[in-house]
VODREN-296986 format. One line per 8 residues: number of its first residue (from 1); their letters; for each residue x, y, z of C-alpha. Coordinates in Angstrom, 2 decimals. Example, Ala and Ser with C-alpha at 12.3 -4.5 7.8 and 13.67 -1.06 7.14 Angstrom:
// VODREN-296986
1	as	12.30 -4.50 7.80  13.67 -1.06 7.14
// end
This chain:
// VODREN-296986
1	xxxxxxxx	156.06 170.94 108.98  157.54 173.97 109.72  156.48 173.41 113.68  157.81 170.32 113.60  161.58 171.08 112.70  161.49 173.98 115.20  160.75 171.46 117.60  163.72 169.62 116.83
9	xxxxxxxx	165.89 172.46 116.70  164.81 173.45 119.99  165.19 169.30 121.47  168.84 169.57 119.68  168.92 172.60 122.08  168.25 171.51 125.01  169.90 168.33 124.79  173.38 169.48 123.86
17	xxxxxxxx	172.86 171.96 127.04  172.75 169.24 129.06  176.16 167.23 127.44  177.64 170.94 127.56  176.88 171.09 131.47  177.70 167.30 132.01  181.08 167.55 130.42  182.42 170.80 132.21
25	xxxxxxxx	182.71 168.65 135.08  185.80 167.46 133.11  188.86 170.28 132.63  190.07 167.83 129.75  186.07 168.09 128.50  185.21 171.37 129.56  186.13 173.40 125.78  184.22 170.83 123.93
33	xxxxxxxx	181.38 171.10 126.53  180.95 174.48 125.68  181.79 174.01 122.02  178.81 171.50 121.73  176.57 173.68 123.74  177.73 177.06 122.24  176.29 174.80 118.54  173.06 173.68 119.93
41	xxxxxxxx	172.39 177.50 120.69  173.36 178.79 117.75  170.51 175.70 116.02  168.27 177.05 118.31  168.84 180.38 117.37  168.54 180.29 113.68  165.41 178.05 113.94  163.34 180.24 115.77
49	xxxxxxxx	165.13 183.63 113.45  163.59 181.39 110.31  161.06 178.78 111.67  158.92 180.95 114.82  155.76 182.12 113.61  152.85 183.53 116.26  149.20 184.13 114.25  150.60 183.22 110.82
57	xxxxxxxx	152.99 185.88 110.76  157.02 185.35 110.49  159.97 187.72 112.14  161.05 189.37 109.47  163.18 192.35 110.74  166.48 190.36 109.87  168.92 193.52 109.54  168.39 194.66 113.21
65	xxxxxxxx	168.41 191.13 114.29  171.52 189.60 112.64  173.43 192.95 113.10  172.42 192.60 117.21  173.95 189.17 116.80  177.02 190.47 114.71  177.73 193.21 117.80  177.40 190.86 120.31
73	xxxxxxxx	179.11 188.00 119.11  182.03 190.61 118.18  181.92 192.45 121.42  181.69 189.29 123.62  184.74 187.40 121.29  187.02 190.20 122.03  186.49 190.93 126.02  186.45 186.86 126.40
81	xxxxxxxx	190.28 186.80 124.38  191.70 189.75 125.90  190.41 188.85 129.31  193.10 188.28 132.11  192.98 185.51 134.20  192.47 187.58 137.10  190.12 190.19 135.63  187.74 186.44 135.18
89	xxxxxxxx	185.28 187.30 137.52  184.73 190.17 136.93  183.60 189.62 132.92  181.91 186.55 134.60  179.56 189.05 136.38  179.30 191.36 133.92  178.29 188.55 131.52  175.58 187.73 133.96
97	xxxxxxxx	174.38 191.05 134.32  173.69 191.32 130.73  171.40 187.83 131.20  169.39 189.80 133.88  169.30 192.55 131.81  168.11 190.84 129.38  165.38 189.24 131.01  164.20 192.91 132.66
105	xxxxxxxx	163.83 194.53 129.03  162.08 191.68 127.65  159.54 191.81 131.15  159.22 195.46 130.05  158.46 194.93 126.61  155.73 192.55 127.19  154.21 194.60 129.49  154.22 197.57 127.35
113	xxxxxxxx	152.64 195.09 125.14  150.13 194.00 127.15  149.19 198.07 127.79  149.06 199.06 123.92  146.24 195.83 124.15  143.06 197.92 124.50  139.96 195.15 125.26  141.71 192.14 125.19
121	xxxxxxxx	141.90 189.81 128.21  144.91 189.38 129.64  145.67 185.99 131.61  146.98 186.12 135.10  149.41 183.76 134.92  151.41 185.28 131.94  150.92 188.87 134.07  152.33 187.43 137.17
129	xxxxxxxx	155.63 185.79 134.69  156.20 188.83 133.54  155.88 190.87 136.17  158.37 187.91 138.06  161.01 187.81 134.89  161.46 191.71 135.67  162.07 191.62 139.62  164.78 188.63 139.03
137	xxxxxxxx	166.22 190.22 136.08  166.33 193.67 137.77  168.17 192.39 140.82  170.64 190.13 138.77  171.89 193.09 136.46  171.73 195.84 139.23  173.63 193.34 141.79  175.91 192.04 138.99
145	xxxxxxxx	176.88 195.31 138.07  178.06 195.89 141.80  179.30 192.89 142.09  181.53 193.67 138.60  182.57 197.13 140.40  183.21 195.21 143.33  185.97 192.69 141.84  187.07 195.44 139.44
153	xxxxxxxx	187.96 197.74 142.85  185.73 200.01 141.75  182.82 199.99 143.99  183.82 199.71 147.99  181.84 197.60 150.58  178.92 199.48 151.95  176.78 199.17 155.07  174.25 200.52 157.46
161	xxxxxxxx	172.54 199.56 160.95  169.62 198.15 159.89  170.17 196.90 156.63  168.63 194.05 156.95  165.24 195.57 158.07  165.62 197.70 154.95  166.22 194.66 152.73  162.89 193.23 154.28
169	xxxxxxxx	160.68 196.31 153.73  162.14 196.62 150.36  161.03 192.87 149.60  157.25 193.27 151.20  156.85 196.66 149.45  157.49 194.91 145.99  155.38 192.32 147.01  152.50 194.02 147.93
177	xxxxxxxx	153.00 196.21 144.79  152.81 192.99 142.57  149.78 191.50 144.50  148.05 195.04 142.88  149.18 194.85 139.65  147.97 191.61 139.31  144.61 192.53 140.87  143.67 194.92 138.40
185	xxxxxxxx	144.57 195.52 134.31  147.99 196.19 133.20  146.95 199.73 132.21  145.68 200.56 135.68  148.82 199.12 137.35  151.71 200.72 135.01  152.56 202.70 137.17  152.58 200.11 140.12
193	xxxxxxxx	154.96 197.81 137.55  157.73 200.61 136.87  157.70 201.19 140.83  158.31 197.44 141.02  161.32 197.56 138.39  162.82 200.74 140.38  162.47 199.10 143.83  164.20 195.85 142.44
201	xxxxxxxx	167.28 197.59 140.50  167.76 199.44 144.16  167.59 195.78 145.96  169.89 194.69 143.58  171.99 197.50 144.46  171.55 197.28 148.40  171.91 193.32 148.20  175.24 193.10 146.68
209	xxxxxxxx	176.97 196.45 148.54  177.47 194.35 151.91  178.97 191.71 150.54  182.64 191.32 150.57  185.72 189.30 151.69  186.15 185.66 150.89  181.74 185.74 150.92  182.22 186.99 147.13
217	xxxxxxxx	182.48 183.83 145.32  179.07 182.94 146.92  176.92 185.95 145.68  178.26 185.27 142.01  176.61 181.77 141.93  173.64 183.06 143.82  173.26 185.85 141.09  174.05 183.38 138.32
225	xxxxxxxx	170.68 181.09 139.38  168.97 184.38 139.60  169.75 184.79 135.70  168.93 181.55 135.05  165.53 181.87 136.97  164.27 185.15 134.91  165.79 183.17 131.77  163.12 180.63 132.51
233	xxxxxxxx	160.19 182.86 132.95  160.77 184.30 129.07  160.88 180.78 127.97  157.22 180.19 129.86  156.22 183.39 128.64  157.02 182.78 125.21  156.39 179.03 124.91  160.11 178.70 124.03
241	xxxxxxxx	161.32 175.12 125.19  165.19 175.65 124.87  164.90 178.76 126.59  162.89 177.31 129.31  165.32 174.02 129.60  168.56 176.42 129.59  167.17 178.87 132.65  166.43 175.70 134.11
249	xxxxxxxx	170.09 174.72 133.77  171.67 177.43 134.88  169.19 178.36 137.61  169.53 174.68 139.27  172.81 174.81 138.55  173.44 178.03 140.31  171.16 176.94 143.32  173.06 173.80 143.95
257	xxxxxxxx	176.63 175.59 143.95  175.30 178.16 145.74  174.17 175.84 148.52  177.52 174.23 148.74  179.69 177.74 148.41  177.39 178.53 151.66  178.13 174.88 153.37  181.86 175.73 152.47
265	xxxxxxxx	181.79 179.16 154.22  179.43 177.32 157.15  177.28 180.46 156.14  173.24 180.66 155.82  171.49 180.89 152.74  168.76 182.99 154.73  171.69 185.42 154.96  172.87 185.68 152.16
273	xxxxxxxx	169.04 186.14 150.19  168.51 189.09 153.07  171.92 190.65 151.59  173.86 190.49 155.06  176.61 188.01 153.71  180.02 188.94 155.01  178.75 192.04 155.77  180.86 192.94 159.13
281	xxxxxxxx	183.86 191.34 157.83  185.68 194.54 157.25  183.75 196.58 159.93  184.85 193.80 162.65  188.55 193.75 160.83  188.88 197.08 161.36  188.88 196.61 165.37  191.90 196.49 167.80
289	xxxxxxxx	194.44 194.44 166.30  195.60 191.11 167.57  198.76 190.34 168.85  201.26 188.39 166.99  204.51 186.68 167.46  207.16 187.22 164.93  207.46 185.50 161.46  210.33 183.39 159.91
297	xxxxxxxx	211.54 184.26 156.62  212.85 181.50 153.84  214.75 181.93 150.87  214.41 180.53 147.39  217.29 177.84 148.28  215.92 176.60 151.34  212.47 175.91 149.70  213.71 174.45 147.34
305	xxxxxxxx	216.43 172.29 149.25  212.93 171.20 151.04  210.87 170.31 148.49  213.66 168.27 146.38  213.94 166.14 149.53  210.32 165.56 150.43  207.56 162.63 149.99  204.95 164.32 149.35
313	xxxxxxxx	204.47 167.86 148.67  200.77 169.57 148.13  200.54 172.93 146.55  197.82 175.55 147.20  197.02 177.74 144.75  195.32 181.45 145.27  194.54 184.80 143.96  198.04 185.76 143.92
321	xxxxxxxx	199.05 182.50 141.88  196.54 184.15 139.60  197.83 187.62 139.38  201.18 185.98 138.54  199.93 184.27 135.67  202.13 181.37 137.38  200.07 178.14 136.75  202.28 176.86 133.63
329	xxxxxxxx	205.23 177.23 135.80  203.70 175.71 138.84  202.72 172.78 136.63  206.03 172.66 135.29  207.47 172.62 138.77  204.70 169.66 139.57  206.16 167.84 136.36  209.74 168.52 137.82
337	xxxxxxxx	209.06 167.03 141.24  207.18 163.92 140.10  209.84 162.88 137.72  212.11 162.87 140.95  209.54 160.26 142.86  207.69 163.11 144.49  204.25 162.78 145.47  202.91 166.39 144.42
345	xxxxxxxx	198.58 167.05 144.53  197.20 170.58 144.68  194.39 171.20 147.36  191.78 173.34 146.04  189.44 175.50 148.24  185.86 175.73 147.18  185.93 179.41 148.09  189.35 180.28 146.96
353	xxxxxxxx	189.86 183.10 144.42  187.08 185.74 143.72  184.42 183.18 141.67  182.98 179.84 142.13  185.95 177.14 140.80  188.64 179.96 140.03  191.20 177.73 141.08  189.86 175.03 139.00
361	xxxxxxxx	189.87 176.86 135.57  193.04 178.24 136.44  194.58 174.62 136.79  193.27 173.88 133.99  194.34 176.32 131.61  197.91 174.78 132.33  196.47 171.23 131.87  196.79 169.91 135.16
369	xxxxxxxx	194.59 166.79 135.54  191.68 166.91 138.03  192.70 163.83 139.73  195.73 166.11 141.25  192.91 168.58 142.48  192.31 167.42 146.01  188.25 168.83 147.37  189.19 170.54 150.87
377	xxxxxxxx	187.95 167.37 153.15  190.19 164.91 150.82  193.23 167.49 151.13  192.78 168.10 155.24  193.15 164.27 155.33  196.26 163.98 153.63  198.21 166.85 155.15  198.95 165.34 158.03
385	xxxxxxxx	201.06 162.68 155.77  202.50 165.73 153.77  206.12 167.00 154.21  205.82 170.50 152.40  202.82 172.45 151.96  203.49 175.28 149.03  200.88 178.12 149.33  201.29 180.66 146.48
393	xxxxxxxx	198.71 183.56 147.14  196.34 181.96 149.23  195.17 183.76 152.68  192.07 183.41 154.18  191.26 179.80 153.31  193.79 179.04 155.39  193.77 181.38 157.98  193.50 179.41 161.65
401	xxxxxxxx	191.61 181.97 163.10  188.54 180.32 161.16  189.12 177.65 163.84  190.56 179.25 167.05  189.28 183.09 166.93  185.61 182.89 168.30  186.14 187.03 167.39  187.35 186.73 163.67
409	xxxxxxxx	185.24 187.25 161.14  186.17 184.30 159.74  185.16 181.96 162.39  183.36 179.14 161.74  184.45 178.71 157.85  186.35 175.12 157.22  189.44 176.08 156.00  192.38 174.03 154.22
417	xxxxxxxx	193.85 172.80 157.58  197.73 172.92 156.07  199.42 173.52 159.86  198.95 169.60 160.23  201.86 169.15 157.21  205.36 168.87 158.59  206.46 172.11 156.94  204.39 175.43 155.53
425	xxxxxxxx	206.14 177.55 152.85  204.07 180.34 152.57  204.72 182.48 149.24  203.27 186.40 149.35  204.34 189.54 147.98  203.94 190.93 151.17  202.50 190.94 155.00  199.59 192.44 153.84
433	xxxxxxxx	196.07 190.86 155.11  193.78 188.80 152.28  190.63 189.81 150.23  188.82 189.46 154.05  190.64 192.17 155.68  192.37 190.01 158.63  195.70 189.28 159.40  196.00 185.81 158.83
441	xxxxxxxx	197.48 183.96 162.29  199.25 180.73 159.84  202.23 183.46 159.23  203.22 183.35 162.65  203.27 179.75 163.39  206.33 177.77 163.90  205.74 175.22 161.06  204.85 178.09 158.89
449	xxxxxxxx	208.06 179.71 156.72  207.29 183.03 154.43  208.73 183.00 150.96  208.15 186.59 149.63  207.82 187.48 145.86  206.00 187.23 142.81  204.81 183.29 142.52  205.68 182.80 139.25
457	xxxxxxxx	209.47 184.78 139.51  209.79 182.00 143.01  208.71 179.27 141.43  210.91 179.60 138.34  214.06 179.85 140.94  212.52 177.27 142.81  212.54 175.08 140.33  215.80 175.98 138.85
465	xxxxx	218.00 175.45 142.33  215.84 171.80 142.38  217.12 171.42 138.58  221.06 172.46 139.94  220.99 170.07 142.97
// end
C-alpha cells in the first residue's frame, strides 16, 4: 500500500512539473507555475522522507534530513528576496551549480558504496550511471561556479593557443579512463574514478573561462541541461520517477534553448561543447581601433518632444535598463504614451542581458504583457514602420557591425536591426563599449541620437516634459 501512494506522490510530481514548465511560458502565469511546481516537489519530497523503503528498511535519520531541508530552504529564501535584478544571473548559476554539485556527491557516494560492497556483483549499467552522473555534475558545478565569478566580475576571461586541442585531450582522457573503470570492479578502478571527477571539475573550469561577451547567456542554458542531465542519471540510479521526469525537464528544456540561444548568436553548438564560444571576442576587440565619425547628442526635451509626437514608438530594453531598476518607470512611460494614441511595443533580444530571457523577467516584474514583447524577427519587421526607437542600455544586440564588419567579433549574429526606424534615441551612461568589448558603430549613425544618463532618472524626465506638453 505503502508503494502504491509513493507512486502517486511521485505521478503528482511529475505532473505538476510539467503545468509548472507549461505555464512559465506566461509572465501573467509564470509565479503560479512555479508555485504549483515548487508543491508537487515538496509531495514528492515528503513521500519518499516517509514512504521509500529499499530491503524492508525505512530512512530514518530525520534530524539531519529535515534540518538539511530547514538550511536550505532558509538559505535559498533569503539570497532569492534580497537578490537584485541585475545580480539574477549570477544566483541563477550559482543555483545551478549546487544541482551539479549535487549530482557529483551523490555519484561519489554510490561509488563509495559500491567499494565498501566486498563480493557482491555489481551491474554495469548502474556503474556506467554513476560514473556518467559524476562527469556531468562535475562540469556543471565547476563551470557554474566560473560562470557565477564571471557575471559577478570576479573571474576574468581566460585563453590559450590551443585550447581547443586541450579541451579534446581532456575529453578522450576521461573517456578512456571510464571505458577502464567499467572494465574491471569498482575497487580496482577507484582510483581511475577520482581521476575522472578531477579531470571533469578542471573541464568544467577550462570550458567556461573562454567564454565571454554577449556568448554568456548561451553557456548558462547549456550548463542548466547539463544539471538537468546528471539530475536524470540519480533518478535511473535510484529508481526515482520524479527525479528522473524533472532532469528530463530541465535537461530538454535546457537543450532546446540552448539550440536557439546558438541560432540567435548564428554560433555552433560544436563550439560551444569544445568550450571555444566567444572566445576571441575580447582578444580580437583589443586590436587597432576603428575609425568613427562623430556622435550627436539629445537632451531630455528633445526626446521627449519626439516621442509625444510619434506613431509608433518601440522600446529596447538592456542590461543598463536593469542596473537602473527602471522597468516600472519604463512601463509607466509605455502607459503614458498609449493613453495619448501611441503605438508603443518593446523588442526583446533573445541574447540580451547576461541570462537566457533576462529581458523577459525583467518586463515582467513591472507587469508588462507579453503581447508588447516583440521576438527579434517580428520587431526587425516593424521598425521600418516605427518613428522612435528608445534603447535604454542595450549595445551589442544592436551593434551594425554584426552585419557590415566581416572583422568584428560580432559578425554574423542577427541583431535588432533598429537603424531601419525613422529616429534612434540611444540612452547610455556613457561611450563606453558593451559586455562584448566593441565599440558599437549604431552611435555614430545619422539616425542614431545619444541620450546620456541613468535610464530610470531619463525616463522619469522623459516622461514628465511629455506630461507638461
Amino acid at each position: 500500500m505503502e508503494i502504491s501512494i509513493l507512486t502517486v506522490c511521485y505521478l503528482i510530481g511529475s505532473v505538476t512539473f510539467i503545468l509548472g514548465l507549461k505555464m512559465l511560458s506566461s509572465s501573467a502565469l509564470a509565479w503560479k507555475g512555479n508555485l504549483i511546481a515548487a508543491v508537487g516537489m515538496g509531495i514528492a519530497i515528503l513521500g519518499t522522507i516517509f514512504l521509500y523503503e529499499e530491503d524492508g528498511v525505512k530512512l530514518h535519520n530525520y534530524g539531519w534530513i529535515f534540518g538539511g531541508i530547514f538550511i536550505g530552504t532558509v538559505a535559498g529564501y533569503l539570497a532569492a528576496k534580497q537578490v537584485k535584478m541585475t545580480a539574477m544571473p549570477e544566483m541563477v548559476s550559482l543555483f545551478n551549480g549546487m544541482g551539479g554539485a549535487c549530482a557529483m556527491l551523490i555519484s561519489i557516494i554510490e561509488f563509495r558504496h559500491l567499494v565498501d560492497v566486498s563480493g557482491g556483483e555489481v551491474h554495469g549499467g548502474s556503474l556506467f550511471i554513476i560514473i556518467l552522473g559524476m562527469i556531468i555534475g562535475s562540469v556543471s558545478f565547476a563551470g557554474s561556479m566560473i560562470a557565477w565569478g564571471k557575471l559577478s566580475g570576479n573571474v576574468k576571461d581566460f585563453s590559450f593557443n590551443g585550447q581547443h586541442i586541450v579541451n579534446l585531450i581532456f575529453l578522450g582522457i576521461i573517456v578512456v579512463l571510464t571505458v577502464m573503470v567499467l572494465s574491471g570492479s569498482p575497487q580496482e578502478g577507484a582510483g581511475y574514478f577520482y581521476a575522472i571527477l578531477a579531470l571533469s571539475l578542471f573541464y568544467g573550469i577550462l570550458f567556461v573561462f573562454p567564454i565571454g561577451g554577449a556568448d554568456m547567456p548561451v553557456v548558462i542554458s547549456l550548463l542548466n541541461s547539463f544539471t538537468g542531465v546528471a539530475a536524470a542519471c540519480g533518478g535511473l540510479l535510484y529508481n526515482n520517477k520524479v527525479m528522473l521526469t524533472g532532469g528530463i525537464l530541465v535537461g530538454a528544456a535546457g537543450t532546446l534553448l540552448t539550440i536557439l540561444m546558438c541560432k540567435a548568436m548564428n554560433r555552433s553548438l560544436t563550439n560551444v561543447l569544445i568550450g571555444s564560444f566567444g572566445g576571441a571576442s575580447k582578444v580580437a576587440a583589443g586590436g587597432a581601433a576603428k575609425e568613427q565619425g562623430n556622435y550627436k547628442e539629445m537632451s531630455v526635451s528633445d526626446a521627449a518632444m519626439v516621442m509625444n509626437y510619434a506613431q509608433k514608438v518601440i522600446i529596447v530594453p538592456g542590461y543598463g535598463l536593469a542596473v537602473a531598476q527602471a522597468q516600472h518607470t519604463c512601463h509607466e512611460l509605455e502607459n503614458f504614451l498609449t493613453a495619448k494614441g501611441v503605438d508603443v511595443k518593446y523588442a526583446i533580444h533573445p541574447v540580451a542581458g547576461r541570462m537566457p530571457g533576462h529581458m523577459n523577467v525583467l518586463l515582467a516584474e513591472a507587469n508588462i504583457s507579453d503581447e508588447k514583447m516583440l521576438e527579434m524577427e517580428l520587431a526587425n519587421e516593424e521598425f521600418p514602420t516605427t518613428d522612435v526607437v528608445l534603447i535604454l542600455g542595450a549595445n551589442d544586440v544592436v551593434n551594425p557591425a554584426a552585419k557590415d564588419d566581416p572583422s568584428s567579433p560580432i559578425y554574423g549574429m542577427p541583431i535588432l536591426e533598429v537603424g531601419l526606424a525613422k529616429t534612434v534615441i540611444m540612452n547610455k551612461r556613457s561611450m563606453r563599449p558593451g559586455y562584448a568589448g566593441i565599440d558599437n558603430d549604431l552611435f555614430f549613425q545619422p539616425k542614431t541620437s545619444m541620450l546620456f544618463g541613468d535610464a530610470k532618472d531619463v525616463i522619469q524626465q522623459i516622461l514628465a516634459d511629455i506630461k507638461s506638453f
